[in-house]
C-alpha positions as a Markdown table, in Angstrom:
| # | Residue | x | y | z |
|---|---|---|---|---|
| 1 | Unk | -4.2 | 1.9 | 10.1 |
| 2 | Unk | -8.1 | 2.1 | 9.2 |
| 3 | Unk | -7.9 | -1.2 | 7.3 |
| 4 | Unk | -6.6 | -2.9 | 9.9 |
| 5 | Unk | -10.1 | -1.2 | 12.2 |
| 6 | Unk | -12.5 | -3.8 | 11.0 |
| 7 | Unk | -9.8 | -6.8 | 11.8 |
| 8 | Unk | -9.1 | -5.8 | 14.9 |
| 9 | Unk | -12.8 | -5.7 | 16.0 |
| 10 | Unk | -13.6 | -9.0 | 14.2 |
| 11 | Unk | -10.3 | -10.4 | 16.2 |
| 12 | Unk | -11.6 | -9.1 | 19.5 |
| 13 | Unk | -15.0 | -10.7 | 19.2 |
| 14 | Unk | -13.8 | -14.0 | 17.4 |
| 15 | Unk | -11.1 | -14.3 | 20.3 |
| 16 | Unk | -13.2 | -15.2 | 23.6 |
| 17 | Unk | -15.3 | -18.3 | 21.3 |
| 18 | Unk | -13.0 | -20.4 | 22.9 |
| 19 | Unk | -14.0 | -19.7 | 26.5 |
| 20 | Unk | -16.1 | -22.5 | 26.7 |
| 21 | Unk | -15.1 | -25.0 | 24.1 |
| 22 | Unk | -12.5 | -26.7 | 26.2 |
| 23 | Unk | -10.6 | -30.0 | 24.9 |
| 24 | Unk | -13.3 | -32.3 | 25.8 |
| 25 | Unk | -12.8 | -34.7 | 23.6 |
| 26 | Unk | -10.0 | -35.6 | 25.6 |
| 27 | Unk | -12.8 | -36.6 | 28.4 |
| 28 | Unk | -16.0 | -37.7 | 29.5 |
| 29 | Unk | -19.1 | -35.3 | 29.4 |
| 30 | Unk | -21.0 | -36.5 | 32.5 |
| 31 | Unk | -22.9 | -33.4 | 33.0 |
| 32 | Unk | -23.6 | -29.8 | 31.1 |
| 33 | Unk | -24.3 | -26.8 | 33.0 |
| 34 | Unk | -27.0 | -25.4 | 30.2 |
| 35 | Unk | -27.8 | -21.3 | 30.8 |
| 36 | Unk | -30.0 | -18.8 | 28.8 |
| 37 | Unk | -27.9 | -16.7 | 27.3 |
| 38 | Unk | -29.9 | -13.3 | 26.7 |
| 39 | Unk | -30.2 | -13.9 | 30.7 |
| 40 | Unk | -26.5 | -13.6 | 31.3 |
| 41 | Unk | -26.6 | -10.6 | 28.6 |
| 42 | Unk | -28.8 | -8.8 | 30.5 |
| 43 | Unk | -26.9 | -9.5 | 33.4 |
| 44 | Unk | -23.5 | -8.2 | 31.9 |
| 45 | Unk | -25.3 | -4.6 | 30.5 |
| 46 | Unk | -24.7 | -1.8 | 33.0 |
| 47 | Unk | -22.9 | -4.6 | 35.2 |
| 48 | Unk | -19.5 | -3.8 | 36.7 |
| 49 | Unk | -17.9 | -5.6 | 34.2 |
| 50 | Unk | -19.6 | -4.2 | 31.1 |
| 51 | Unk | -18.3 | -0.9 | 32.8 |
| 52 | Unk | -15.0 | -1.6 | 32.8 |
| 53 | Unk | -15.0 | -3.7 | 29.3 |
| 54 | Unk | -17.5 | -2.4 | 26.5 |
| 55 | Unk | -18.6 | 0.7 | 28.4 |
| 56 | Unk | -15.2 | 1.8 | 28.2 |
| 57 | Unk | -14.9 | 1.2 | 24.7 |
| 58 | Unk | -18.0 | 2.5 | 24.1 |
| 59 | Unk | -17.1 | 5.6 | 25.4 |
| 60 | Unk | -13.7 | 6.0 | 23.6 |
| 61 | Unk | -15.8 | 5.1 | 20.6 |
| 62 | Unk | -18.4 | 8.2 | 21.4 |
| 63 | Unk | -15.4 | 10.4 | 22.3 |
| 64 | Unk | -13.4 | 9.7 | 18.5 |
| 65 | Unk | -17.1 | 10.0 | 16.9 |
| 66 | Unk | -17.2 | 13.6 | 18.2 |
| 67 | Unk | -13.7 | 13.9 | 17.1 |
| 68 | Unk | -14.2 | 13.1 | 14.3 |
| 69 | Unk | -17.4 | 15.1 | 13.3 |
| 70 | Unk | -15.5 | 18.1 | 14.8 |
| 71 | Unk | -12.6 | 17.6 | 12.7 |
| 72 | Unk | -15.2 | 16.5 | 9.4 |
| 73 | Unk | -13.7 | 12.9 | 9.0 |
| 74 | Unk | -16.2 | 11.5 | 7.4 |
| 75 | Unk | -14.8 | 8.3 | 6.9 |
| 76 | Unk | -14.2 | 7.7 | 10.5 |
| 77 | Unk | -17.5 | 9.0 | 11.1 |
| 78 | Unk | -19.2 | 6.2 | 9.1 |
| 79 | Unk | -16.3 | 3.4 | 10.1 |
| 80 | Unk | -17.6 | 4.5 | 13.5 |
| 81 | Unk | -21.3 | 4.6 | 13.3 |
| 82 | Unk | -20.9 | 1.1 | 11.3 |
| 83 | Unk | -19.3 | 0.0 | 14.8 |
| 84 | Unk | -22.0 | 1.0 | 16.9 |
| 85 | Unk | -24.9 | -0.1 | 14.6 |
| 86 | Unk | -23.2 | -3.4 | 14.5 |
| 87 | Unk | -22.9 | -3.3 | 18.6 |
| 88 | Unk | -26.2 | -2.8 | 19.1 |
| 89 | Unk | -27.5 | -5.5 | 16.7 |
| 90 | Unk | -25.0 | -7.7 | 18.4 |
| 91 | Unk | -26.8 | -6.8 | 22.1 |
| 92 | Unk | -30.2 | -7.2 | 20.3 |
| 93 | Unk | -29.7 | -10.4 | 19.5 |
| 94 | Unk | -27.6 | -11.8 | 22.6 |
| 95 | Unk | -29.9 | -10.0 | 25.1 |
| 96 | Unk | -33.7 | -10.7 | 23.1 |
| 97 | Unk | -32.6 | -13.7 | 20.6 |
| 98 | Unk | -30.4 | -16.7 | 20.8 |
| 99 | Unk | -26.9 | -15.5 | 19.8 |
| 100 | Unk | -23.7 | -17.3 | 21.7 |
| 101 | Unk | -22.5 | -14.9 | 24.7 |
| 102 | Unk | -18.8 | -16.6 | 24.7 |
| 103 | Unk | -17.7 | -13.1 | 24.0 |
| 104 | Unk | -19.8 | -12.1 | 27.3 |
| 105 | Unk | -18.5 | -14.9 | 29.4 |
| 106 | Unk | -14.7 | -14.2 | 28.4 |
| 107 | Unk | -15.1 | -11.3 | 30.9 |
| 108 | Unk | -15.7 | -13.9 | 33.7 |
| 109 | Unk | -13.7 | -16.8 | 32.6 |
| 110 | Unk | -11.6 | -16.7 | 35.8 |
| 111 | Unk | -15.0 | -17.7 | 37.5 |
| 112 | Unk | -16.1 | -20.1 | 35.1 |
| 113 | Unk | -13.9 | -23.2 | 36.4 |
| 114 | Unk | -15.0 | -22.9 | 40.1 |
| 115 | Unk | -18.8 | -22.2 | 39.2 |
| 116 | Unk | -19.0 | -25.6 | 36.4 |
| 117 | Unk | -17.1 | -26.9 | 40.2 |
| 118 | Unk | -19.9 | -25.9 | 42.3 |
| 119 | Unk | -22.6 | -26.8 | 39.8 |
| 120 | Unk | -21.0 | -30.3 | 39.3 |
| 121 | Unk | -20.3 | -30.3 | 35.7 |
| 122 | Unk | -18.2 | -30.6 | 32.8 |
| 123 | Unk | -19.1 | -28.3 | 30.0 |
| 124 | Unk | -21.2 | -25.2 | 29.7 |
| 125 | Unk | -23.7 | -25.0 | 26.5 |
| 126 | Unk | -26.5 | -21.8 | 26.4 |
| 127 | Unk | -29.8 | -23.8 | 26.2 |
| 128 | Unk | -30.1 | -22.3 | 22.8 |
| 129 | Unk | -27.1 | -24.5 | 20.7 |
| 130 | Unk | -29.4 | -27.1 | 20.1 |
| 131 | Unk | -26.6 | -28.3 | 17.8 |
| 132 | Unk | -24.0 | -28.3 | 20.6 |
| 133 | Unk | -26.8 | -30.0 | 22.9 |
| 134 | Unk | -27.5 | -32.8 | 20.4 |
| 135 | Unk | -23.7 | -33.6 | 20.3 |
| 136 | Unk | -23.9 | -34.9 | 24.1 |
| 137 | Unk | -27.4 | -36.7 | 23.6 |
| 138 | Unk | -28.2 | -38.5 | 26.4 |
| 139 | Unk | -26.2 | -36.1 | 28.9 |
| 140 | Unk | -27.8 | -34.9 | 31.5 |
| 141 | Unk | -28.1 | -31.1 | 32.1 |
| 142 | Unk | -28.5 | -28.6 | 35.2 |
| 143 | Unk | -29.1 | -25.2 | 34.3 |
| 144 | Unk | -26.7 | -22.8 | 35.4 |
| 145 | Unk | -27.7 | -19.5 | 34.6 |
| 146 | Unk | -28.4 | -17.9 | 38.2 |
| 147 | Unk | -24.6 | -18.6 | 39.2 |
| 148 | Unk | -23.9 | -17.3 | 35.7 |
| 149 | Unk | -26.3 | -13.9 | 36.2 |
| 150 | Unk | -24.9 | -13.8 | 39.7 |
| 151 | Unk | -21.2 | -13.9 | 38.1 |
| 152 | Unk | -21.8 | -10.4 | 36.7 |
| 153 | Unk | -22.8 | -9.1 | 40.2 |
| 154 | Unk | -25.7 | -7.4 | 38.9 |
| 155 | Unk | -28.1 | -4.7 | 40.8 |
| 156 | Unk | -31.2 | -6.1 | 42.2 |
| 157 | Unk | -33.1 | -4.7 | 39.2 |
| 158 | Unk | -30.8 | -6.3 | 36.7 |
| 159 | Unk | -31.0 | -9.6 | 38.2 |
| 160 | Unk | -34.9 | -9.2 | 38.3 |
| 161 | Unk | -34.8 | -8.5 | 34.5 |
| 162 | Unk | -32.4 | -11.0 | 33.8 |
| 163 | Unk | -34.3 | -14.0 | 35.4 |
| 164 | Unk | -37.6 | -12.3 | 33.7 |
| 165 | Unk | -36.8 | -12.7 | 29.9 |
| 166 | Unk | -36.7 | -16.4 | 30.5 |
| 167 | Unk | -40.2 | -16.4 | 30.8 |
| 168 | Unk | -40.4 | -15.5 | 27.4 |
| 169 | Unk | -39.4 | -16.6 | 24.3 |
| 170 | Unk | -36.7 | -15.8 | 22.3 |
| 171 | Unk | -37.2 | -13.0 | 19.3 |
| 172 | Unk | -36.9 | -14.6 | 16.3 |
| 173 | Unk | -33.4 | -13.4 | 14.7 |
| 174 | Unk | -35.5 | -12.1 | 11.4 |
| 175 | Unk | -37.3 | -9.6 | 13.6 |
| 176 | Unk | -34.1 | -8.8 | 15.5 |
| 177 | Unk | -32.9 | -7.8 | 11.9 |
| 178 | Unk | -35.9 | -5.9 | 11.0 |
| 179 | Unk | -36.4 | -4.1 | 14.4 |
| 180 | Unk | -32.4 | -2.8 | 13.7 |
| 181 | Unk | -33.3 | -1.8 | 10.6 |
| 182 | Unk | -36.4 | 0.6 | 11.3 |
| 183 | Unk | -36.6 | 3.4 | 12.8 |
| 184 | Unk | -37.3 | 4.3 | 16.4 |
| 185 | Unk | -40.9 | 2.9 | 17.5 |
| 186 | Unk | -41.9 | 1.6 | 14.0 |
């Protein structure tokens, strides 16, 4: 069962990249709803949502580390502590850098269809994939990402912090790297 730890949590995350990559091809792109993606990540921390979805498994993950170090398995100890290193990098880089959210936006996707309605368009793209953009050159875009923060239903204060780190620019994903790899306020 412990081999089969690290696939499981690679399958979970690799699962919801198909939330927004619909069969397009099959259609025309008139519009793209664009967004800023660390905005909708701060959105989705300490939302409803991330409650019910990662907090959860967060604290199941907290509960076997305790387990565990009660019970000396250090092996599941250091499978676990791998996890939640590589859970926090993860939220560094979606909520400070540019990294895709499509595992964040799996947890709304039965909102996504009626807000691309209300917004008027065809595809959703974070304002980051430059590559993605550059595939639908000449498309016009509308950004999105208030209906998309607004999806999470987040506390005043959330929101506020959500719509503030877009007046800022992305951390470079070498810092992010760095800043997980030093220690506390270094």
């Amino acid at each position: 069962m412990k081999p089969l730890l690290p696939l499981l949590i690679l399958t979970a995350f690799m699962m919801p990249l198909s939330v927004c990559a619909e069969d397009v091809e099959a259609r025309t792109i008139e519009k793209i709803g664009s967004y800023d993606s660390r905005s909708v990540a701060i959105a989705f921390m300490g939302s409803e949502v991330y409650k019910k979805t990662r907090g959860k498994l967060l604290t199941t993950k907290m509960a076997e580390h305790k387990k565990a170090k009660e019970e000396g398995d250090k092996q599941k100890i250091k499978e676990l502590e791998a996890w939640g290193k590589a859970q926090q990098q993860l939220l560094h880089k979606q909520g400070f850098g540019t990294e895709a959210v499509t595992d964040i936006l799996a947890h709304i996707s039965d909102q996504l269809p009626g807000i691309k309605k209300k917004a008027k368009v065809d595809l959703l793209i974070s304002k980051w994939d430059t590559k993605a953009l550059a595939s639908h050159e000449g498309v016009p875009t509308v950004d999105i990402t208030l209906r998309l923060i607004e999806a999470f239903k987040p506390t005043e204060k959330q929101k506020k912090s959500a719509l503030e780190i877009q007046e800022k620019e992305p951390v470079p994903s070498a810092k992010l790297k760095n800043h997980a790899k030093s220690p506390k306020g270094k």
